[in-house]
N, C-alpha and C positions, 0 to 999 in steps of 0.2 A: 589566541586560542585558549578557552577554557578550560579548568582541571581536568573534567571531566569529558571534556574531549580530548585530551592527549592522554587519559587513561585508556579511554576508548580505541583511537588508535594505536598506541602499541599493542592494543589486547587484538588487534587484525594482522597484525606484523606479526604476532608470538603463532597467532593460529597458521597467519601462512604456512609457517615452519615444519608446520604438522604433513608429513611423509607417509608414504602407502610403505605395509612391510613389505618383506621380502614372498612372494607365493610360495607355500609349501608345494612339494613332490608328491606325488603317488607311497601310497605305503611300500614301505623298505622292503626287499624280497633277497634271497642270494640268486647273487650269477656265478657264485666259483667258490667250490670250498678247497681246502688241501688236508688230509686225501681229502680225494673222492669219495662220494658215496658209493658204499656197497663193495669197494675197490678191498682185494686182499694184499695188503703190500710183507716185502723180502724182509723186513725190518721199520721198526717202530720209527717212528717221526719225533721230532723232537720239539713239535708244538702244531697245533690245529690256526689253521687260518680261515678264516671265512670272510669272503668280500660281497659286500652288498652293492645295489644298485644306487645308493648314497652315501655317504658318510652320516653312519649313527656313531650316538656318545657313546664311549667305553664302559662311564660310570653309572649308567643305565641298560648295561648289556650283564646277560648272563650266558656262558658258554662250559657247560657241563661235561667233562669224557668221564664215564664210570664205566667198571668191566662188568663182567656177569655176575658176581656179587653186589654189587652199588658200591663200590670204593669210587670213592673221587681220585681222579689221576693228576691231576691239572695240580700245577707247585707256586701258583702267582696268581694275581689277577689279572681280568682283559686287560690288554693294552693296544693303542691304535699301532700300524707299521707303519715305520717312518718312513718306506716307499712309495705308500696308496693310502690317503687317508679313508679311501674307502672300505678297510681290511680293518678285522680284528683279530688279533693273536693271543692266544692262550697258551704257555709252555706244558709242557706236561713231562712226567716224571722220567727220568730217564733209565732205558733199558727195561720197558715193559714186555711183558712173557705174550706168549703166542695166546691167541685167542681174539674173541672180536670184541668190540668196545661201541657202545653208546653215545651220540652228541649230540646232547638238546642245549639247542639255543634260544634265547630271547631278546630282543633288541625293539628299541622303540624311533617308529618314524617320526620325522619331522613334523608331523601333523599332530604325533600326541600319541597316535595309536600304536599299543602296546602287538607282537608278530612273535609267532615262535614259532618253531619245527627243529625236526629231530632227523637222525639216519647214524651208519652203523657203518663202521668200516674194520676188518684185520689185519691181525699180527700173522704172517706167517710163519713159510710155507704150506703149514697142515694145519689152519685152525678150526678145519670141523664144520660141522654145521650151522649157518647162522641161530642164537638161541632165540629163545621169549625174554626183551626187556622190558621191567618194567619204568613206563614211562614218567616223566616229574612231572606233579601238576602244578602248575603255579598259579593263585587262584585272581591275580589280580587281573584287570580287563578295564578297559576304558567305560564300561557302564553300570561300577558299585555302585552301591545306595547312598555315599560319602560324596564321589563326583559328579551324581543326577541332580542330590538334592544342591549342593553347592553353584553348579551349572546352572539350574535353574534358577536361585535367586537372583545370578551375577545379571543373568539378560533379564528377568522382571525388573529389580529394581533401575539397571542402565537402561531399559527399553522404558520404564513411567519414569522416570526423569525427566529423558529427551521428549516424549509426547507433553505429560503437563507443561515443562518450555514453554511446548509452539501450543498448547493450552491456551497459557497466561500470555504468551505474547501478539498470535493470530486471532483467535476466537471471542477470547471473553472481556478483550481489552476493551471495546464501544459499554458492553454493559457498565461501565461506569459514569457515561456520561448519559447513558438512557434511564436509569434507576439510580434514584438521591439513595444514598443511604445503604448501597452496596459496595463493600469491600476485596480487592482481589488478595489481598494480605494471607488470607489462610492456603490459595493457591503456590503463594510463593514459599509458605513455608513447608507444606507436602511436598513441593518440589526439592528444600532442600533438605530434610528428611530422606526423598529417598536419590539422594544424590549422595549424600555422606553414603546411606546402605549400599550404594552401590560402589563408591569407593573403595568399602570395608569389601563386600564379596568377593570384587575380583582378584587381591591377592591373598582370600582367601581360598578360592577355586582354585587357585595358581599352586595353593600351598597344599592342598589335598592330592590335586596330580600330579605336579612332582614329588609327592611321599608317594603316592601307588605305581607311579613308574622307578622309582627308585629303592622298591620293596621298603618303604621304613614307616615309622610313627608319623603322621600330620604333625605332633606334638617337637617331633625332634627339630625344632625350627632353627637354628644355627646351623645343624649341617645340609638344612634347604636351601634355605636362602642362597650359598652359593652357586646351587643347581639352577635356579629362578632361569637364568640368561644360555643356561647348555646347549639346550634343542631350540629351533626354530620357532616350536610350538609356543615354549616357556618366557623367548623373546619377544614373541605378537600378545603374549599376555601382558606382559611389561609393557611394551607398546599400546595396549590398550588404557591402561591404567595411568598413561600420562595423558593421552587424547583424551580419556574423559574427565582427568581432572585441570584439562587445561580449555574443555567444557563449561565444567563446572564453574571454573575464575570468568568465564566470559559471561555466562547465562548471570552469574550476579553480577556482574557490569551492567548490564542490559538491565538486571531488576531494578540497579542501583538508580539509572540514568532516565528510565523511563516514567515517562508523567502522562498517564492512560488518559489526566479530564483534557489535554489537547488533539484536536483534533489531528494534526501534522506532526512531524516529530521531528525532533531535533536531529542536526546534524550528525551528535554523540549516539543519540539511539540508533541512528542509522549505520553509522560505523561500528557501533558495540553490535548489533544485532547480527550485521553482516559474520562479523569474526563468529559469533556462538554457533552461527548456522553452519558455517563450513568447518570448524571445530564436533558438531553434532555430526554432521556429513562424514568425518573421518573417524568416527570413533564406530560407525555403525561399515564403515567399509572393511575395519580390523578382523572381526569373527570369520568374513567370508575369505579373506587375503591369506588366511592361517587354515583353514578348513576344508571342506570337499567344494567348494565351490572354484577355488584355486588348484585344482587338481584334475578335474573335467575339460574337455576339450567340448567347445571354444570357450577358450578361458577368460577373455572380455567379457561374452556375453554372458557366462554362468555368475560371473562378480556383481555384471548389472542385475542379473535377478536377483542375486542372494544382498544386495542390499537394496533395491526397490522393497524384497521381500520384508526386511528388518526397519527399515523407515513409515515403511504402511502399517505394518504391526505396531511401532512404537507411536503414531499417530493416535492410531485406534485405541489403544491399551491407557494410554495417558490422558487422553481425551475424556473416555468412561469416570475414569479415575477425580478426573479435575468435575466433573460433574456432580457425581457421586459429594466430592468434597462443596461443592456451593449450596447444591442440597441441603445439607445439613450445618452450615456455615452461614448461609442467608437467614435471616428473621423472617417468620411467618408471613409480613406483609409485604415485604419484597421477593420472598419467595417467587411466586409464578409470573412478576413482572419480571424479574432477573431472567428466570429458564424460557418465558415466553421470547427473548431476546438471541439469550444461548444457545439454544438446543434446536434452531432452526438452523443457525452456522455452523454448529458443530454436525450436523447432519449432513449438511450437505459434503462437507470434507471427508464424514466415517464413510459415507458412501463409496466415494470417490477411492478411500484408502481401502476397504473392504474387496473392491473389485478389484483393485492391485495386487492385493494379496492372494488372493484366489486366481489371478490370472499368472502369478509370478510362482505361486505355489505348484501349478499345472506346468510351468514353464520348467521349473527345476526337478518336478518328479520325471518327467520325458528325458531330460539332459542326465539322471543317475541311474535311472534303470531301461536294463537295457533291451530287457522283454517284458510285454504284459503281465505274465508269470511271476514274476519278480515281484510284485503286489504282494502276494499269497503267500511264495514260498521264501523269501528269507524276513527276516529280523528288521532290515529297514526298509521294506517294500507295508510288513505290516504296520507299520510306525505310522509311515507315510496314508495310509488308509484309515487309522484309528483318527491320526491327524485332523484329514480332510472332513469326517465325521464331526468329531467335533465341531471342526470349523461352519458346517452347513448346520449345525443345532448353535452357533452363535448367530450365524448370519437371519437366521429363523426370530430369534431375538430379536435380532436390530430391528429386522421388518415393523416387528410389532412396534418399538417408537417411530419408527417413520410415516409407517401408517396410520396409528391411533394416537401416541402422545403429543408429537408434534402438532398435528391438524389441531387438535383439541387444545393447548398449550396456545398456540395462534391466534383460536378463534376466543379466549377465554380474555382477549384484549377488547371483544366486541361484547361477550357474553362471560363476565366474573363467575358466572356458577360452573362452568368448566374446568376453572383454575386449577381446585384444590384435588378433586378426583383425576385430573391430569398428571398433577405431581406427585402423587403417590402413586398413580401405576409407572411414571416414570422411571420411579426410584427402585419398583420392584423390579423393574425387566433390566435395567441396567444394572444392579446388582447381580442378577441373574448373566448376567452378558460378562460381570469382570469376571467372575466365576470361571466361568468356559473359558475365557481367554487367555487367565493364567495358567487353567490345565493344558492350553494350545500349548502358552509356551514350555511346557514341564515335554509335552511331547515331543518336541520339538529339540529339547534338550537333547532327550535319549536318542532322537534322531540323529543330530551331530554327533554322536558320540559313535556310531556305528560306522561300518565299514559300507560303502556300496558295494550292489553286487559288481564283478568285474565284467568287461566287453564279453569274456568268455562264456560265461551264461547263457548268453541269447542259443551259444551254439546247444543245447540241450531240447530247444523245440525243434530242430532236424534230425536229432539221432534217432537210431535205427531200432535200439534196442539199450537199456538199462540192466548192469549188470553187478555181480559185487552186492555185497562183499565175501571176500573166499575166493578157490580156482575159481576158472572163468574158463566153460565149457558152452560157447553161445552160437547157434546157428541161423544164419539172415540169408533170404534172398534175397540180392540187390540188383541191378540192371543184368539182370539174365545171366546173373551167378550166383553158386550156392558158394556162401562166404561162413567160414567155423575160425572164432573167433579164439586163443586159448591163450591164457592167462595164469602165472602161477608163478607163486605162491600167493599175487595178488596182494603182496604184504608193503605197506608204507615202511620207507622207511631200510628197504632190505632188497638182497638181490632180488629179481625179477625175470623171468622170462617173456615174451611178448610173441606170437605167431598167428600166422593168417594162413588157412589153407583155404586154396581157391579151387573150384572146378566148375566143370560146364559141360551141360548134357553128362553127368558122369563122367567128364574125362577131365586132369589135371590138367591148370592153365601152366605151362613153364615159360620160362622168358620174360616172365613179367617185369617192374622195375615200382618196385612199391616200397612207398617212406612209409613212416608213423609220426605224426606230431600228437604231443601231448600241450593241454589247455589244461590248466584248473579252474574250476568253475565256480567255487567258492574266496577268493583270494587273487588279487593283481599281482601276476608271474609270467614270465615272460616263456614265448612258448619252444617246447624242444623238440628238438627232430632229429632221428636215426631211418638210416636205411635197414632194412632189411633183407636177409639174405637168402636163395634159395638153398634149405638143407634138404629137401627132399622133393620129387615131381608132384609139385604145387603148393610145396610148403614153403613160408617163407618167415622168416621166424631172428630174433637177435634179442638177446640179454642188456638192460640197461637200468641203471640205477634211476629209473623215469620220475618213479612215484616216490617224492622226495618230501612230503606231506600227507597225512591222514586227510582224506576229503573226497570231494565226489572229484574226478577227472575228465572232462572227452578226450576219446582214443580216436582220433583221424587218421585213414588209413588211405592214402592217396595210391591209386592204382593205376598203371599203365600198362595194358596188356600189350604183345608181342603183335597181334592181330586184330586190335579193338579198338573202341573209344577209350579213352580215359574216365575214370570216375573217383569219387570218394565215398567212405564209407566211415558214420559215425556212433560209436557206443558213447555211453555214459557208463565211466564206472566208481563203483563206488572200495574206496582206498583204506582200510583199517590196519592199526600200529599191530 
């Protein structure tokens, strides 16, 4: 066995190695605070507990009690309980005076995304009225101008690495034995250009969101660096950063071993090339294993699309790129013999990934949004459209070389005076094409960086009526009842009252047996349900700390008269601090 073959195979043994991370969760929500929200308790607690639906890090959480002045109460920092690693505890000062108290929190899920919400609970027996606080704004968010623009380079330059690759290793390899005097040397070296850029990004991206999830300087890098491996999120970065540059050691094996003027290829090229591929194959599985793709149900098939999705992209994107680069890299007189060679293979592949992309991109916006609505009305439903846009003014692009440069490029083997006006509108529309491509993936960025809308959304195309914000004084008739809905103080955050007066033909329905669930419709939260009680002939009505978040709500009011069908009845309301 040759050198360069027992290079080659350990470099398939090191890539086997290469592991899928661990899937992120659904963004972090509470399921149980102590107190309670809204709750007036006999005597002060001697520290606030809040437990989430996972285990978030302590040193990326904030947990705020100030009184009616903004005094901070709290005498320590978070710490996990060493009974629930899913609880965080904050002490608070001891023997605080009657009145009610403030608790904004912040905690960052495993996916990266930063979650906060607030509510308000007393000191008693007599603390009065709940007051006006005001609330902390904390300005950090998973989609600064620091972690778009960073974002953004990490997947351009890791997504034209892996495309130029299968570039120089699928496409433009024959042109060297079709055209004396053509080089793929400048291919390899764009490729490793932006293989270093991309090494450099990622834990550069790494280092901006753990400084913005950990409120501090990018700069403060000693006290980052530890955080790098805390959250899940932080670990699948790490994990990315080895898969691509354990990439990056295989693709130059392959450069190293491969000898494009043979027809066949060697053993070693076979075996090196093997390992780069599923090396490239894992490093493009990372983004989705870590992100909304891994958090969607059915979560095989949302993985298969989110990296179908990133493979065709990166095809596409490196492809342009390795183009662009022979273009202007070839000598005039091998010019249109080189791309007359080229850009018929590479055509047929951009195709084939182009349709992928758009069939995968269709696949995954159906799999995150849960109503058509959802388009228009949130932040990543508009992403997703702005996206798509673009994408249909690249694909408009490509037409034009498949249509006119290629044929013309083909036939300029039969007819040389086609050549040269080929290759320069070549050059324009594929310039024209990296262009949009990179701003695909800039939106694309901000895309992942956004929250989907939640299942509970969809329920806002059957509500009855939109209400909020303020009391909530709303009258529906719904299956042969007049339904007044009343709400009040209507205030996030604080106590609440909640009642339903029913009647029919004029006359109070009594005996009924009617819940309330509460949905947030903005936010993955799990849904609450209180019964309600008759206080009066057809009122039915019960106080609960529901509205545990500023945001829009459905109020689902499940009915079961004494003498009737059962029914439901749905508001949208809208929740302000």
């Amino acid at each position: 066995m040759s050198r360069r073959t027992r290079v080659a195979v350990a470099l398939i043994a090191v890539s086997a190695w290469l592991a899928l991370p661990a899937g992120a969760s659904a963004h972090a929500y509470l399921v149980k605070t102590v107190p309670a929200a809204s709750v007036v308790l006999n005597s002060p607690p001697a520290n606030i507990q809040l437990t989430y639906d996972e285990a978030v890090e302590p040193r990326f959480a904030i947990i705020s009690v100030t009184n009616v002045e903004g005094r901070q109460e709290t005498t320590a920092p978070v710490h996990r309980s060493p009974s629930n690693p899913d609880t965080l505890v904050v002490p608070l000062r001891p023997g605080l005076p009657e009145g009610w108290y403030l608790i904004y929190w912040r905690a960052i899920s495993v996916d990266g995304h930063p979650v906060n919400g607030f509510f308000t609970y007393a000191v008693g027996p007599n603390p009065g009225p709940a007051p006006q606080f005001r609330i902390p704004n904390i300005s950090a968010t998973a989609t600064t101008p620091q972690l778009l623009v960073t974002r953004w380079a990490m997947f351009v330059f890791v997504m034209a690495a892996i495309g130029l690759f299968l570039m120089r290793l699928l496409v433009a390899r024959p042109v060297i034995r079709s055209v004396k005097g053509v080089s793929l040397k400048p291919l390899s070296v764009v490729f490793g250009v932006s293989a270093a850029l991309g090494l450099i990004a990622i834990p550069v991206y790494l280092d901006v969101s753990t400084a913005n999830d950990s409120l501090r300087s990018a700069f403060d890098v000693t006290a980052l660096v530890p955080l790098f491996r805390v959250t899940a999120f932080g670990r699948a970065m790490v994990d990315l950063e080895v898969c691509f540059a354990l990439f990056c050691l295989a693709a130059a094996v392959v450069l190293w071993v491969d000898r494009p003027e043979r027809t066949r290829r060697s053993v070693a090229e076979l075996i090196a090339s093997c390992g780069a591929l599923l090396a490239a194959a894992a490093v493009l599985i990372v983004p989705g294993a870590a992100g909304h793709a891994a958090q969607t149900s059915p979560r095989g098939l949302t993985l298969v699309f989110d990296w179908l999705h990133l493979a065709s992209g990166s095809v596409w994107l490196g492809g342009l790129v390795g183009l662009l680069v022979l273009w202007w890299t070839v000598s005039s007189r091998e010019r249109v013999p080189a791309l007359s060679v080229v850009v018929p293979r590479f055509s047929n592949v951009a195709l084939v990934s182009v349709l992928v992309l758009a069939a995968t991109g269709i696949g995954e916006a159906i799999e995150h949004t849960p109503a058509i609505n959802a388009l228009w009305e949130t932040s990543y439903g508009q992403a997703i459209l702005v996206k798509t846009g673009l994408l249909g003014g690249a694909m408009l692009i490509a037409s034009g070389n498949l249509l006119r440069s290629r044929p013309r490029l083909v036939a300029a083997q039969r007819s040389p005076e086609l050549g040269e006006p080929a290759a320069r509108l070549l050059r324009g529309l594929i310039s024209g094409e990296v262009v949009v491509v990179i701003g695909i993936v800039f939106v694309a960025a901000v895309l992942s960086s956004l929250a989907p809308p939640p299942p509970a959304f969809a329920l806002e195309n059957s509500a009855l009526a939109s209400v909020g914000p303020g009391r909530v004084v709303q009258t529906i008739n719904h299956a042969g009842y007049k339904l007044q809905v009343l709400v009040s103080p209507n205030k996030a955050a604080q106590p609440d009252s909640f009642a339903l007066r029913i009647t029919k033909a004029g006359q109070p329905v009594r005996g009924a047996n009617v819940t309330l669930l509460f949905n947030h419709l903005e936010m993955q939260m799990p849904t609450q349900e209180y019964q309600l009680t008759e206080i009066a002939p057809g009122v039915y009505s019960r106080a609960a700390p529901a509205l545990v978040m500023v945001g829009r709500w459905g109020l689902t009011f499940q009915v079961t008269p004494p003498h009737g069908v059962p029914f439901t009845a749905l508001i949208v309301d809208q929740a302000n601090g």
